[in-house]
C-alpha positions as CSV (number, residue, x, y, z in Angstrom):
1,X,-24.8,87.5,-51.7
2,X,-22.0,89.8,-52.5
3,X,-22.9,89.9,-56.5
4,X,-25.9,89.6,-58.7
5,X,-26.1,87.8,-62.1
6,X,-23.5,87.5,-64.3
7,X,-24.0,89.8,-67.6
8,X,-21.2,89.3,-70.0
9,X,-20.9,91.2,-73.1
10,X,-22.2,90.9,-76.6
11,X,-25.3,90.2,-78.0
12,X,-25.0,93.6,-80.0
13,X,-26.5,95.1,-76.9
14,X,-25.5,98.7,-76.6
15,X,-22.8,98.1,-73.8
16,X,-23.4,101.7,-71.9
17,X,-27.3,100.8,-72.1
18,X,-25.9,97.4,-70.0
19,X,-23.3,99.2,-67.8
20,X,-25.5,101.7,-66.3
21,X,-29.1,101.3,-67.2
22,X,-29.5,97.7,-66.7
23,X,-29.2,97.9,-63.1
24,X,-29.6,101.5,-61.8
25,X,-29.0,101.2,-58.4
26,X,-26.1,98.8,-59.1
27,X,-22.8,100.9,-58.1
28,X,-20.4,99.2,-58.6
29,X,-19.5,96.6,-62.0
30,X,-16.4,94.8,-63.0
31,X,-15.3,93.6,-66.0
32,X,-13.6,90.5,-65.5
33,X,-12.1,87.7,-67.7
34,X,-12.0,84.5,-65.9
35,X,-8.6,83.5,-65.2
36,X,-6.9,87.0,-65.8
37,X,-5.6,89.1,-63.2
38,X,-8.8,91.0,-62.6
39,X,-9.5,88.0,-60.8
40,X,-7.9,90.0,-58.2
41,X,-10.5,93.1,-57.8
42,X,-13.3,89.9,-58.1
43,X,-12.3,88.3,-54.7
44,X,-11.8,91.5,-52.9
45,X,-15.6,92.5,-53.9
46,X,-16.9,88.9,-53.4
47,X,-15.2,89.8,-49.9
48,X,-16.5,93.0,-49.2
49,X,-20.0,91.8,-48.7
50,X,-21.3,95.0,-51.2
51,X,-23.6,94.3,-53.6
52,X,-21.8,94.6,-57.4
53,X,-22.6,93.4,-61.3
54,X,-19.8,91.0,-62.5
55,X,-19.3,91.4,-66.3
56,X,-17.6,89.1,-68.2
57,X,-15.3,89.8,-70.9
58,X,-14.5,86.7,-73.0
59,X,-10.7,87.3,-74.0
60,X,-10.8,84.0,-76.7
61,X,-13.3,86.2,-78.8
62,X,-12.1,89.6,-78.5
63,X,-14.5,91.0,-77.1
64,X,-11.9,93.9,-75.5
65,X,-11.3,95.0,-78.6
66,X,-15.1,95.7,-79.6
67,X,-16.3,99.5,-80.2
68,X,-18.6,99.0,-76.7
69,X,-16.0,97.6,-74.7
70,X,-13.5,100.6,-76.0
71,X,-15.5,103.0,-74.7
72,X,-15.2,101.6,-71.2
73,X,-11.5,101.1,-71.4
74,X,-9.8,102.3,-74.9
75,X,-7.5,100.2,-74.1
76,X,-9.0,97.0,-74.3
77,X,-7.6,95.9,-71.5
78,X,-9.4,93.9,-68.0
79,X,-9.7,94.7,-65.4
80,X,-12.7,97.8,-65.4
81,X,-14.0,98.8,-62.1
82,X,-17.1,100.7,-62.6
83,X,-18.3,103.2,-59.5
84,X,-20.9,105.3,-60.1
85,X,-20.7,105.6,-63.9
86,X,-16.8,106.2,-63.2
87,X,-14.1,103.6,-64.9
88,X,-11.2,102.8,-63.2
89,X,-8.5,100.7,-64.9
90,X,-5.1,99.3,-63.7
91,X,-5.3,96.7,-61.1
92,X,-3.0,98.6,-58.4
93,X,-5.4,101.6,-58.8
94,X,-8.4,99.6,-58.7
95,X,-6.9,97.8,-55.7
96,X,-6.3,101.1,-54.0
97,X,-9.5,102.2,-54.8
98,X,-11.5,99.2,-53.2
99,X,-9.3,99.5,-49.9
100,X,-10.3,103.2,-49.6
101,X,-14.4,101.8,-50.2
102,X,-14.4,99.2,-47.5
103,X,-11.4,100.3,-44.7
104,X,-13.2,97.9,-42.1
105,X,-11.7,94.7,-44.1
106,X,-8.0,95.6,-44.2
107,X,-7.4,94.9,-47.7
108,X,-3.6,96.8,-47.3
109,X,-2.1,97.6,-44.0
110,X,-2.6,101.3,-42.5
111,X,0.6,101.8,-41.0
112,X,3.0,103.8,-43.4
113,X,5.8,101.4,-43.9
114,X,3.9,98.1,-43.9
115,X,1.6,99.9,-46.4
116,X,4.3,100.9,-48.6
117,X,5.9,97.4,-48.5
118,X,2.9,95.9,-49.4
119,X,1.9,98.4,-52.4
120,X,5.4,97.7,-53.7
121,X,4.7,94.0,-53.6
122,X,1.6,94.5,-55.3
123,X,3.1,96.2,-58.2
124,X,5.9,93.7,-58.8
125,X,3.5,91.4,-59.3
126,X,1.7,93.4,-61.7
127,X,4.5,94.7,-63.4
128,X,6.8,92.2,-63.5
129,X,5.8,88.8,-62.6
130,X,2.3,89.3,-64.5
131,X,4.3,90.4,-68.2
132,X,6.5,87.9,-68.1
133,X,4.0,84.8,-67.8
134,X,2.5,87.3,-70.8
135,X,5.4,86.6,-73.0
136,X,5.2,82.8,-72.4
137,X,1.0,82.7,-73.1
138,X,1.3,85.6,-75.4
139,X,4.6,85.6,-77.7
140,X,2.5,86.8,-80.3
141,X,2.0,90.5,-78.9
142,X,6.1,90.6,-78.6
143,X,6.8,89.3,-82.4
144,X,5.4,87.9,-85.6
145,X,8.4,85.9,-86.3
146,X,7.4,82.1,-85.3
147,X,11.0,81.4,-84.5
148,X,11.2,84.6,-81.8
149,X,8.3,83.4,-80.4
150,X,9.6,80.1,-79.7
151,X,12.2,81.4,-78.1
152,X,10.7,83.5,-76.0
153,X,8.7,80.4,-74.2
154,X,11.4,78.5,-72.8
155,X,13.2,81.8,-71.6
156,X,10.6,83.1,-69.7
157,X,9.3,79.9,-68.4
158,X,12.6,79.8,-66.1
159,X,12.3,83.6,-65.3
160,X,8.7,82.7,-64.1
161,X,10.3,79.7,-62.2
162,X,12.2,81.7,-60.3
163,X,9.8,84.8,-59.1
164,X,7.5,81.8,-58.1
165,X,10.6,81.2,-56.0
166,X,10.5,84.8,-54.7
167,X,7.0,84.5,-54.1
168,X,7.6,81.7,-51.9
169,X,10.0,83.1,-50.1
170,X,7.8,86.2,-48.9
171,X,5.2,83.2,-48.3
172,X,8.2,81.7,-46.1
173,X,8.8,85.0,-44.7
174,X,5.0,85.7,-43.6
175,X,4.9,82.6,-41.7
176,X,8.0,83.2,-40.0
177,X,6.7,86.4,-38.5
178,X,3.3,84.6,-37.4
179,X,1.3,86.6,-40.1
180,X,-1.7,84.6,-41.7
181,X,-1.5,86.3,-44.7
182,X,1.4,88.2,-46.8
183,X,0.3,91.5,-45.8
184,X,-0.5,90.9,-42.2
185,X,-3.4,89.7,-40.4
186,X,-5.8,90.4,-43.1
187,X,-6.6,89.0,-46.2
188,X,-5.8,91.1,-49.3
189,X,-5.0,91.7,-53.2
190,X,-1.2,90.1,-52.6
191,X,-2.9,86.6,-51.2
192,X,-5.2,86.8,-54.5
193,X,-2.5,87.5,-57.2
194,X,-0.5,85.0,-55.3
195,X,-2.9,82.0,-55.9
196,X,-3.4,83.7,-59.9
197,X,0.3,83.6,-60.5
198,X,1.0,80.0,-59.1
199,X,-2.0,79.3,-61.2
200,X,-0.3,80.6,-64.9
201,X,2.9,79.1,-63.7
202,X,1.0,75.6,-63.5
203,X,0.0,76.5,-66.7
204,X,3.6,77.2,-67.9
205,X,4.3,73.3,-66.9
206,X,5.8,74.4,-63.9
207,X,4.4,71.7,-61.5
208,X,2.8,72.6,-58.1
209,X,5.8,70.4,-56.3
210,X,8.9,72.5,-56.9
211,X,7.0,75.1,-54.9
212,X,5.5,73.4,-52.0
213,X,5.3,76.0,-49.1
214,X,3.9,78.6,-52.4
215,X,1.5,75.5,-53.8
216,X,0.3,75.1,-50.1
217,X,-0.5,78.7,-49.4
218,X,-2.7,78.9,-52.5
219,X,-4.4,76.0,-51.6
220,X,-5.0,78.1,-48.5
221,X,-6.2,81.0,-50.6
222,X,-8.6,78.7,-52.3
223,X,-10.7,77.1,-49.7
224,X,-12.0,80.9,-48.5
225,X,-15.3,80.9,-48.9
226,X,-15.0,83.8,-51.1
227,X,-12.5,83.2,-53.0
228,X,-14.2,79.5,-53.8
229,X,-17.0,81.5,-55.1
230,X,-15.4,83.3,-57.5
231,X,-13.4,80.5,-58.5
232,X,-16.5,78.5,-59.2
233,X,-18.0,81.5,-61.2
234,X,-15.1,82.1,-63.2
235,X,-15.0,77.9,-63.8
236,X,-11.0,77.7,-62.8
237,X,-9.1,74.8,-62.2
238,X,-6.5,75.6,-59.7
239,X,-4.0,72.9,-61.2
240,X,-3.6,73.1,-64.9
241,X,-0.7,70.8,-65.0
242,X,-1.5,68.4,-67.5
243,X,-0.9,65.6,-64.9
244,X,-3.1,67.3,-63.0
């Protein structure tokens, strides 16, 4: 198995006495919130076969902004790779890091260009798809005035809409050049935010059907074996239309 048990925090447990003394030999942890974008860095160490200690990080009771969780990331933030004692935070640079630990798998291409392409890819996801599904789950960290937040739904709902559209289209644009997944040959971190951003938009109410060729890539995404394990340990529903 690629993992070991699942330690979440809390408990009043000293949380560096749980990061590195609980398993001493354990390398690698990451702090995870089930359904978040660390999701990500999960599948990619479910995938590399290396033993690591997924931590989970309930969201719904604030446990990121606890005093033990700050000192791993003062930022209160997920996702936390843990190497060695060593945090890394930000998903691109926890991404990069994991393709540098296990080179055999392929997580990003090697040539220069196709690299590139795909690190850019990876970063408008993060940076700009990601955010804006924040503002329509979130409106809260953009205003305290109820009516603002209201508004902000609806308008970001239809920006979502439409970078699901990108996303297909570089889903349409893989297939077209006989590539199995959107960075090449190899499965990688653009396949994975893929399936988490189609996931938030069902959760925006923007059904699975006005994206087919996206909604039946996902459903690709989800049926590999690792990918189904981390789904089942982070308890997600791929469809969270309410129809659904």
């Amino acid at each position: 198995m690629a993992h070991i048990g699942l330690r979440r925090l809390g408990g009043g447990s000293i949380f560096s006495t749980i990061v590195f003394k609980t398993h001493p030999t354990m390398s690698l942890q990451l702090y995870f919130a089930p359904g978040a974008c660390s999701f990500v860095p999960h599948v990619l160490l479910e995938m590399s076969g290396s033993p690591f200690e997924p931590c989970m990080v309930k969201l719904h009771k604030g446990e990121q902004n606890s005093d033990d969780y700050k000192a791993i990331n003062p930022r209160g933030q997920v996702p936390v790779l843990v190497n060695h004692g060593q945090a890394v935070t930000q998903i691109v640079a926890i991404v990069l890091h994991l393709d540098q630990l296990f080179p055999q798998l392929g997580f990003l291409p090697t040539e220069a260009l196709a690299r590139a392409q795909a690190i850019s890819t990876l970063a408008w996801m993060n940076n700009t798809v990601h955010p804006t599904f924040t503002h329509i789950f979130m409106p809260q960290k953009f205003s305290d005035q109820s009516e603002v937040q209201a508004a902000l739904k609806p308008y970001n709902t239809q920006l979502f809409r439409g970078m699901l559209g990108e996303l297909q289209a570089l889903v349409n644009k893989a297939a077209a050049q006989s590539q199995t997944w959107l960075s090449g040959a190899n499965f990688g971190p653009l396949d994975a935010y893929a399936l988490t951003l189609t996931r938030w938009g069902t959760i925006a109410g923007i059904a699975p059907e006005e994206h087919p060729e996206l909604w039946a890539f996902v459903c690709k995404v989800a049926e590999q074996p690792a990918v189904s394990r981390v789904m089942a340990r982070e308890r997600l529903q791929l469809n969270m239309s309410p129809s659904a």
